[in-house]
FIKOL-11553 format. One line per 2 residues: their letters; for each residue x, y, z of C-alpha. Coordinates in pm, 1 decimal, padded with zeros to 6 digits. Layout:
BEGIN
a) X,Y,Z ~ ...
***
This chain:
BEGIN
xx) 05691.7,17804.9,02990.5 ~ 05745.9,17515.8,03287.4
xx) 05574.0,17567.3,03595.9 ~ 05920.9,17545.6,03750.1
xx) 06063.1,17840.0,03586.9 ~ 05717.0,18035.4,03590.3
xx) 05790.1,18008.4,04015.1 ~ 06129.7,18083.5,03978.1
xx) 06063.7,18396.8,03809.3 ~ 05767.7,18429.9,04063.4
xx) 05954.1,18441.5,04377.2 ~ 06237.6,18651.0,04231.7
xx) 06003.6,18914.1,04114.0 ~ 05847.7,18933.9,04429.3
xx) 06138.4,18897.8,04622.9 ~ 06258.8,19191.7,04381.1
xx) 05943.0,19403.6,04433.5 ~ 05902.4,19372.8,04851.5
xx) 06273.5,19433.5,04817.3 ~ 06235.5,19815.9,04683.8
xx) 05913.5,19871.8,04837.5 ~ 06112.3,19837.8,05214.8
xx) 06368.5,20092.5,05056.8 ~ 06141.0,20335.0,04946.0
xx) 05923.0,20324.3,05205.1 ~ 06242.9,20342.1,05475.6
xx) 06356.3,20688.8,05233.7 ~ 06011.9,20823.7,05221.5
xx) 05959.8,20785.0,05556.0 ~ 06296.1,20936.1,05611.8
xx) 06234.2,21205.4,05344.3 ~ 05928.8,21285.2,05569.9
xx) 06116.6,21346.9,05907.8 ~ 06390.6,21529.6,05763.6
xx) 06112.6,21775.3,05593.2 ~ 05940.8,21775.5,05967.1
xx) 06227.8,21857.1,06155.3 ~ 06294.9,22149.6,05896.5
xx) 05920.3,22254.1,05925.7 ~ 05921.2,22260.2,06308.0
xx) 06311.0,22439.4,06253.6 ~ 06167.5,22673.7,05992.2
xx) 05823.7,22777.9,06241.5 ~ 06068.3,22824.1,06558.4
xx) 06290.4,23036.0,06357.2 ~ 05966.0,23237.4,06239.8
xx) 05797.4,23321.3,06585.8 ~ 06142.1,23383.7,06750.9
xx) 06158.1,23627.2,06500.0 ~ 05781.1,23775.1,06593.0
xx) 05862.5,23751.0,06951.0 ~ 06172.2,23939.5,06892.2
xx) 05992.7,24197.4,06688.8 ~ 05736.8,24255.3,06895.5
xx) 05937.2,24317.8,07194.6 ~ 06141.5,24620.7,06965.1
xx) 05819.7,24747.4,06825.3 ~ 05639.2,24746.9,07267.2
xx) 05974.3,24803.6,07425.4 ~ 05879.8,24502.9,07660.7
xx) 06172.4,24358.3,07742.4 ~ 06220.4,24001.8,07642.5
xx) 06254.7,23712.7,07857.8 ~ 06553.9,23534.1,07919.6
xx) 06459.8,23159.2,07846.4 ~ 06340.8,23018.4,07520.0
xx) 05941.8,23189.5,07457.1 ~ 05855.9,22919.5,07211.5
xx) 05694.3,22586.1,07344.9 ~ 05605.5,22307.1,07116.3
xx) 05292.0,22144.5,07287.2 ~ 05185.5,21905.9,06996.6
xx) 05324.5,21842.4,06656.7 ~ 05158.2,22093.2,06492.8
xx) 05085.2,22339.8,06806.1 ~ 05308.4,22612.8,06913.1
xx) 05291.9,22879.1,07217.3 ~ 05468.5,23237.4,07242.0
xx) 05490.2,23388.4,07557.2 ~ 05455.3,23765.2,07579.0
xx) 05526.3,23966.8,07930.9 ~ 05251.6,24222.2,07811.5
xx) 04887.2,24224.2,07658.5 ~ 04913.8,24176.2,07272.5
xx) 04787.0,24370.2,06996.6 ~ 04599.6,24110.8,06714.4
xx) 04663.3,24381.9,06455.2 ~ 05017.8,24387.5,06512.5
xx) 05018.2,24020.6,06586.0 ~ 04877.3,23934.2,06238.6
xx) 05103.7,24164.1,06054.8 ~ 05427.2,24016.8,06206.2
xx) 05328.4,23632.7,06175.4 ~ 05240.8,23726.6,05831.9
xx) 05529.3,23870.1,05728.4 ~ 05748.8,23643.0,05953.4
xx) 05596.9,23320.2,05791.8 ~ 05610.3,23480.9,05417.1
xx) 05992.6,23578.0,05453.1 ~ 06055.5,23220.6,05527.2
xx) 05858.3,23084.8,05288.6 ~ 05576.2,22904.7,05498.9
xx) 05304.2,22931.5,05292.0 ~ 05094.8,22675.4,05524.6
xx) 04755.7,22776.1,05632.0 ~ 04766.2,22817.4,05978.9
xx) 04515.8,22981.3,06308.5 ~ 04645.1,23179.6,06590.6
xx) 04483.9,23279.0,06895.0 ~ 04571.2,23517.0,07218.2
xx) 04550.5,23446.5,07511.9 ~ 04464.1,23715.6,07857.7
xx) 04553.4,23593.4,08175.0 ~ 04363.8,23869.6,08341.7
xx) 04034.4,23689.7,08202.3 ~ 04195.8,23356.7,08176.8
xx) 04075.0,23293.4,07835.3 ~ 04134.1,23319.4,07455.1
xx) 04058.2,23692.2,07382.1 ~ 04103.8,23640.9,07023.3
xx) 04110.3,23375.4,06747.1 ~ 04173.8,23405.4,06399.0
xx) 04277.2,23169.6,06056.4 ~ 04503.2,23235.0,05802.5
xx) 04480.2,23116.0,05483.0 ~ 04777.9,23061.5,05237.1
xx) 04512.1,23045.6,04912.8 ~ 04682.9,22721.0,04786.6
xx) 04381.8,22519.3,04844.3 ~ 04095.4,22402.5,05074.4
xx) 04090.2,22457.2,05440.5 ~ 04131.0,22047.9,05550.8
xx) 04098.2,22179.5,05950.8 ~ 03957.4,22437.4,06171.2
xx) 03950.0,22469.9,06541.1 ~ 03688.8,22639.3,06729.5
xx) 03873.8,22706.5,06984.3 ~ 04255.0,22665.4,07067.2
xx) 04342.6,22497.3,07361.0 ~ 04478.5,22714.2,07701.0
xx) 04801.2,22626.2,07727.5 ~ 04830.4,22604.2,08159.4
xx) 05069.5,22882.4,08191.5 ~ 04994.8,23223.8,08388.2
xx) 05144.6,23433.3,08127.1 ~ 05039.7,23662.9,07827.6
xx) 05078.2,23411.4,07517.0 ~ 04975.5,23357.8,07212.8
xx) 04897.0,22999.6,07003.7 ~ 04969.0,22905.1,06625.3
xx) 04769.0,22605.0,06499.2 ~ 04869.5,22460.2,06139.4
xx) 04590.5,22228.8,06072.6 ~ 04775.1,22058.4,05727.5
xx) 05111.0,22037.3,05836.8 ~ 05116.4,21685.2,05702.8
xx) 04974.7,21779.0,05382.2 ~ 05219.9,22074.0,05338.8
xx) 05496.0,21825.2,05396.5 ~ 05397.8,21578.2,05141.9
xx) 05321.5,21860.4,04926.3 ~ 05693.1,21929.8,04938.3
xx) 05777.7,21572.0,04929.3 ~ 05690.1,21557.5,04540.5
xx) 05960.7,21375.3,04417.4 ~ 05882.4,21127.2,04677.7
xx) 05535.3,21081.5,04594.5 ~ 05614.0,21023.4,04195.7
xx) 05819.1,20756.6,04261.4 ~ 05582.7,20595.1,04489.8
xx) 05303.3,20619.4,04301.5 ~ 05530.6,20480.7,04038.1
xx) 05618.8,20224.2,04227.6 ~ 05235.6,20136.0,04333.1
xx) 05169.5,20086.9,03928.8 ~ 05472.3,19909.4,03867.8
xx) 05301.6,19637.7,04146.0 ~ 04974.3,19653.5,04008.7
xx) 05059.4,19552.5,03656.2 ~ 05303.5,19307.9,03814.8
xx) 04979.9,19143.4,03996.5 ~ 04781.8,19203.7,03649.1
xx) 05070.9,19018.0,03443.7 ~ 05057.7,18731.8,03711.0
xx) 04670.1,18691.8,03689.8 ~ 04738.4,18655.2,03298.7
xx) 04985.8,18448.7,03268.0 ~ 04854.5,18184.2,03518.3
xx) 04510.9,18241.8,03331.3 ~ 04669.3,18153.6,03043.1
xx) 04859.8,17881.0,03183.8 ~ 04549.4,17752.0,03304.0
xx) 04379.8,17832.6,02951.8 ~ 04655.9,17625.2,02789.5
xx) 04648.5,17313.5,03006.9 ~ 04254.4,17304.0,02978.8
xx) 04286.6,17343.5,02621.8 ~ 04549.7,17049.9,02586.1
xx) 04308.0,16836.6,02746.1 ~ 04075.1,16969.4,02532.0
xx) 04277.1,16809.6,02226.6 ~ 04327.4,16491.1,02439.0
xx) 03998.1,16470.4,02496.5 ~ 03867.3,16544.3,02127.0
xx) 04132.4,16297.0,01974.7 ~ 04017.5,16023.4,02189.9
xx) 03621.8,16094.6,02086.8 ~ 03726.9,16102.4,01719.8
xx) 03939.1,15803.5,01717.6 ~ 03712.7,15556.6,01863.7
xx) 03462.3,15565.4,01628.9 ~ 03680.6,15648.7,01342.3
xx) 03841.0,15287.4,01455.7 ~ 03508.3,15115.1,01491.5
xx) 03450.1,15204.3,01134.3 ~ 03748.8,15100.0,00977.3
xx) 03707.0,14782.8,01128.1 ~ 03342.3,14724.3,01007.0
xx) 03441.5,14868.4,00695.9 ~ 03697.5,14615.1,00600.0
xx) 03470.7,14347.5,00731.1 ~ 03223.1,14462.3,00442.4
xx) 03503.0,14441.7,00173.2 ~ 03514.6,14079.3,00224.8
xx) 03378.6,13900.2,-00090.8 ~ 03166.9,13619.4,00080.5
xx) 02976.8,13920.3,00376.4 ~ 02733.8,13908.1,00069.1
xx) 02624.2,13550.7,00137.3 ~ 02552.2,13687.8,00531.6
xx) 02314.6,13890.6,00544.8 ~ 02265.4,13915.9,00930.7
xx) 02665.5,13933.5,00971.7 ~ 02622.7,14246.9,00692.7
xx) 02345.7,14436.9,00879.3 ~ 02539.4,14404.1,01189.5
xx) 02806.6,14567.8,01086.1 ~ 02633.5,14804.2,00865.6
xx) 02466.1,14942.6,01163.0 ~ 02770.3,14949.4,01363.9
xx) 02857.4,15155.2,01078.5 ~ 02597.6,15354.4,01096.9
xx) 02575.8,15395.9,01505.8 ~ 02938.4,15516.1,01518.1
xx) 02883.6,15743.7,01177.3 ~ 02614.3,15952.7,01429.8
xx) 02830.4,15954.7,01713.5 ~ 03115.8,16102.8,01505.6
xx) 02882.5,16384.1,01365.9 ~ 02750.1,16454.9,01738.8
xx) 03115.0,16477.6,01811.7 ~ 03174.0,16780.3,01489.1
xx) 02851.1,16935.0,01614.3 ~ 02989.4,16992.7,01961.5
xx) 03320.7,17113.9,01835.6 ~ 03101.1,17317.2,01555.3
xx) 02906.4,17445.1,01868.4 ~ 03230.4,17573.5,02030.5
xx) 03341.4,17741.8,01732.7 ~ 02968.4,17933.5,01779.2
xx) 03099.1,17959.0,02124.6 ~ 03433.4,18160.7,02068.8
xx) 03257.0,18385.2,01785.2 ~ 02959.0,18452.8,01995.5
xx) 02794.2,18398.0,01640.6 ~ 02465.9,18270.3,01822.0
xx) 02178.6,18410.4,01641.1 ~ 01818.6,18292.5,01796.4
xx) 01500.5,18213.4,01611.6 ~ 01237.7,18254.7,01846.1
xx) 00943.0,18112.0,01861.3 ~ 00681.2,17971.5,02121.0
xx) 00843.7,17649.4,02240.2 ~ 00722.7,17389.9,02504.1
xx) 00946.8,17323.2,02786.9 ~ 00745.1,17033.9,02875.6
xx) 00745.0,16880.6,02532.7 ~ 01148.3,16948.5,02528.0
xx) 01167.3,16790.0,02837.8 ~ 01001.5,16478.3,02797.1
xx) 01192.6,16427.1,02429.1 ~ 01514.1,16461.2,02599.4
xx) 01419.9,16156.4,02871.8 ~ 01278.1,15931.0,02597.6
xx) 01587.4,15984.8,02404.7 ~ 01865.7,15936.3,02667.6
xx) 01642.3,15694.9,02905.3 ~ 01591.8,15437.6,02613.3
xx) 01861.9,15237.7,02767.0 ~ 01794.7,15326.6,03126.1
xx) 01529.7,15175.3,03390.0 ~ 01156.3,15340.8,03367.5
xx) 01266.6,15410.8,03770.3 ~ 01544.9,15689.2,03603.9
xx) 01322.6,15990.5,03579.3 ~ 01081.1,16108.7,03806.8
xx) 00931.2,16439.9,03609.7 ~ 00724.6,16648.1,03856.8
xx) 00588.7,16909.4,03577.3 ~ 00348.1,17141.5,03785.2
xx) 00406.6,17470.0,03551.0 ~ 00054.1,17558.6,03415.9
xx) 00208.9,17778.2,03166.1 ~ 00508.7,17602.3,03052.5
xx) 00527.4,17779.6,02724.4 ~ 00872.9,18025.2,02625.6
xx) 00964.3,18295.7,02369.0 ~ 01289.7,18127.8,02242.9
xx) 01493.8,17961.3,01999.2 ~ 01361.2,17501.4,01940.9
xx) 01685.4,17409.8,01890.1 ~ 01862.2,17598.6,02153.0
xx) 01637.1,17512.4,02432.9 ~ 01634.6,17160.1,02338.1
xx) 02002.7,17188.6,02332.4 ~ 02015.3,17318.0,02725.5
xx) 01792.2,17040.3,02858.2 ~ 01967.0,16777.8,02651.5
xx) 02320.2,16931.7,02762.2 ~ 02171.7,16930.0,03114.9
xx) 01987.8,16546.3,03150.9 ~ 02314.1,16403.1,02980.9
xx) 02503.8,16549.0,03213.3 ~ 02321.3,16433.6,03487.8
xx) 02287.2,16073.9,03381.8 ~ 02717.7,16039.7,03308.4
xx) 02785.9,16180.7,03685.0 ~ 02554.0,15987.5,03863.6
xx) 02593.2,15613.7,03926.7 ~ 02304.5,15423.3,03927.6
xx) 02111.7,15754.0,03816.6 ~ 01749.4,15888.0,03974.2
xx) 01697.6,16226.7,03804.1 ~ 01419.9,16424.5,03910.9
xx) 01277.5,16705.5,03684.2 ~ 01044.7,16927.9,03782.6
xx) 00876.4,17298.7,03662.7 ~ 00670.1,17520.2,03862.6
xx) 00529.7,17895.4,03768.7 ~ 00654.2,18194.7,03967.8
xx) 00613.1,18579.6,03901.0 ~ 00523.0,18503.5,03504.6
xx) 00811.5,18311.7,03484.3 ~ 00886.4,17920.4,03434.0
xx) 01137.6,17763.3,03665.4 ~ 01274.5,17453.4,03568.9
xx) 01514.9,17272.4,03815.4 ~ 01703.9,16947.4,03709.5
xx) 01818.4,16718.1,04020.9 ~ 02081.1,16431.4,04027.2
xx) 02199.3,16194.5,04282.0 ~ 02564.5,16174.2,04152.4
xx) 02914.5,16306.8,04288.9 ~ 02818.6,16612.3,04345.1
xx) 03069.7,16923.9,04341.3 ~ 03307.8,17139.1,04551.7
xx) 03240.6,17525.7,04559.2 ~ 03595.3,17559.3,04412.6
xx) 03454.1,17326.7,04123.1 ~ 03084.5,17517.8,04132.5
xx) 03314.0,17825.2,04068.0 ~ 03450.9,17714.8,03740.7
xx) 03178.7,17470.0,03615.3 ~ 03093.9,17729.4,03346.1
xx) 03437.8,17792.4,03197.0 ~ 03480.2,17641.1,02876.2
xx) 03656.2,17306.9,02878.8 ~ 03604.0,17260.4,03192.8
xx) 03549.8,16941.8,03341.2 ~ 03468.0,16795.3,03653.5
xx) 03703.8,16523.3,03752.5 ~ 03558.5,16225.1,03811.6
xx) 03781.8,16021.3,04055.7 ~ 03879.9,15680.6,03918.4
xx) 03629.6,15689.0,03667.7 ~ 03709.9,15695.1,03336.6
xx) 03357.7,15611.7,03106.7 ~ 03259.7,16008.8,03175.7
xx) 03324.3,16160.3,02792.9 ~ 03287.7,16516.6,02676.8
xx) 03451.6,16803.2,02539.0 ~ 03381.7,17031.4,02871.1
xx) 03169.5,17255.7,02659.6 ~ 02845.0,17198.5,02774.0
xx) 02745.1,17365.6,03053.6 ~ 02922.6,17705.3,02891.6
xx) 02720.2,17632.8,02610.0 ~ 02412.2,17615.8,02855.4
xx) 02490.3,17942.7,03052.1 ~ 02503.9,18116.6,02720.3
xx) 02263.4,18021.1,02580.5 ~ 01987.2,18111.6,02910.0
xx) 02164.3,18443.6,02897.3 ~ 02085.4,18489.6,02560.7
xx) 01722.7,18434.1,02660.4 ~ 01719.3,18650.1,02926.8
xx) 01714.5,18416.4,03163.3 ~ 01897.2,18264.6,03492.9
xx) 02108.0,17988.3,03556.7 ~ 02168.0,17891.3,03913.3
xx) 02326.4,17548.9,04058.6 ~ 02326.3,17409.0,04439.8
xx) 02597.6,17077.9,04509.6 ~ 02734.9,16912.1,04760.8
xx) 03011.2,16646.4,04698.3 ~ 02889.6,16337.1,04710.6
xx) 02532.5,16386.0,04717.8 ~ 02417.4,16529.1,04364.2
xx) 02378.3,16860.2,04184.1 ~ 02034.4,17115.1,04091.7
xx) 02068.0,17305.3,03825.6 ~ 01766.0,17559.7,03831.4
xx) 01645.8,17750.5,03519.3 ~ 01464.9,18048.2,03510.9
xx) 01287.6,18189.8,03190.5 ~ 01066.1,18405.7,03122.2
xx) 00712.3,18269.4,03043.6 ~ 00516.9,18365.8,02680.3
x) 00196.4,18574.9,02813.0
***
């Protein structure tokens, strides 16, 4: 799929998705007042009902404004011209509540203004579930009359309760978003995956091709009838022949050890293996061609022997020194061990371009590669330093890396040392 068509469908998904979230958070939120003003409608019509009994069943006589007062949004007052009986008071909000189906746990309290106080204080449970609040003590309501308080602690929770529709669809809603954000983060993975892998191919066509070419060349050179009569024109280009024979089979032994890679088929043979000796195998080898002034190898482990696998290891610091010596112009490479805690640190320093944190962040992905500016001589498959991580992990050991752009790389190693 084109990146222009992958942001198309982007922004009209999203566009799609903040689109019904604003509606269904504007009808929730309406669902929710309309069910509040029916609760608050619902609890007046319930104590005007208790007011009005209790008058009949005291003979007080009932006063001629409105008893009820709403002092918070989940506190009410009823004001009674006489002392009140809790035993009476408890049957009638009882009743009153049930018979209009408010099954909301709620506390009520009485208050004497003789002793200016709450006499009483009491909470009701509807049984539907836990008790979410409970006041100590009501608050006095600053009135010098006989009244009585009604607290409902989850009046929010009993309106969403009977919002349940509501809450489906947005909980609905909330997974249709997070598997839109999941299917994003995959399909720009893979996108990613896919134009990694393409250079992959690019990359691996280009290794494979150059010495493929060299050979051809020399091998049509050796064909000639009269290359017999030179024998130093022959063994040049027989060992051009062979030169570019063992860089083609390093080249099917890296894409051999991704195919290792993607199976996880690495099986180790461990043995006791010295990092030291690993180490300076791996500078001889790639600092043939280099100045003497290339490598400085501070090697101040006592106990530089591992339990792991010869080939692996050598692998890791060969991956590693390589590495270091293609990123680095005019290369000075320090290597150095030290012993910490029975283990065997190894730490690997370059003075070359150094890396981002975005770039530290994927360094380890396979086929990834950092760029390299205008330079172009930097060759690999971007399999190395996955190869590397996996292969320390395997080991049980650490891999840990410190850059800064433009002023070189440590990569620090951290195995376990062979008691």
């Amino acid at each position: 799929m084109r990146s222009r068509t992958i942001r198309y469908v982007l922004v009209f998904a999203v566009l799609s998705l903040v689109g019904i979230s604003i509606a269904q958070i504007y009808w929730v939120r309406k669902a929710f007042d309309q069910e509040q003003d029916h609760f608050h409608r619902e609890v007046n019509i319930a104590l005007n009902q208790v007011a009005s009994d209790f008058y009949a069943y005291t003979g007080v006589r009932a006063p001629l404004a409105n008893p009820i007062r709403q002092l918070t949004g989940n506190y009410y007052v009823v004001m009674i011209n006489s002392p009140i009986d809790a035993n009476l008071l408890d049957n009638l909000l009882k009743a009153s509540f049930s018979s209009r189906d408010l099954r909301s746990d709620f506390e009520y309290g009485i208050y004497n203004c003789d002793t200016e106080c709450m006499v009483f204080d009491e909470y009701v449970t509807s049984g539907s579930g836990p008790v979410l609040e409970r006041m100590n003590k009501l608050p006095v309501w600053d009135e010098a009359n006989y009244y009585f308080g009604v607290y409902f602690p989850d009046k929010d929770e009993y309106m969403l309760n009977r919002m349940g529709i509501w809450m489906f669809t947005t909980i609905v809603l909330v997974m249709v978003i997070l598997f839109f954000g999941y299917t994003l983060f995959v399909i720009f993975k893979q996108k990613r995956l896919s134009e990694i892998q393409k250079d992959f191919i690019n990359n691996m066509t280009h290794e494979f091709k150059t010495p493929i070419s060299t050979i051809q060349v020399a091998s049509k050179v050796l064909q000639q009838p009269n290359i017999i009569n030179e024998p130093e024109r022959l063994l040049n280009y027989a060992t051009i022949i062979h030169k570019e024979n063992t860089r083609l089979k390093s080249q099917v032994e890296r894409v051999l050890q991704l195919a290792s890679l993607e199976n996880d088929a690495i099986n180790l043979n461990r043995e006791t293996v010295s990092i030291h000796q690993i180490i300076k195998e791996a500078v001889n080898h790639l600092g043939s061609s280099l100045d003497k002034e290339t490598f400085q190898l501070n090697l101040q482990a006592v106990n530089d022997k591992v339990s792991g696998d010869q080939m692996h290891l050598t692998n890791v610091i060969h991956n590693l020194v390589d590495n270091a010596i293609k990123y680095s112009p005019g290369p000075a490479i320090i290597i150095g061990t030290k012993n910490l805690d029975k283990t065997l640190i190894i730490s690997i320093e370059d003075n070359g371009i150094g890396m981002s944190k975005e770039q530290m962040k994927h360094v380890f992905d396979k086929f990834y590669r950092v760029s390299t500016g205008n330079r172009h001589d930097v060759k690999g498959f971007g399999i190395g330093l996955s190869y590397v991580k996996l292969i320390i992990m395997e080991h049980g050991g650490q891999i840990k890396l410190s850059s800064l752009v433009g002023e070189g790389s440590v990569f620090t190693l951290i195995l376990q040392n062979e008691i």
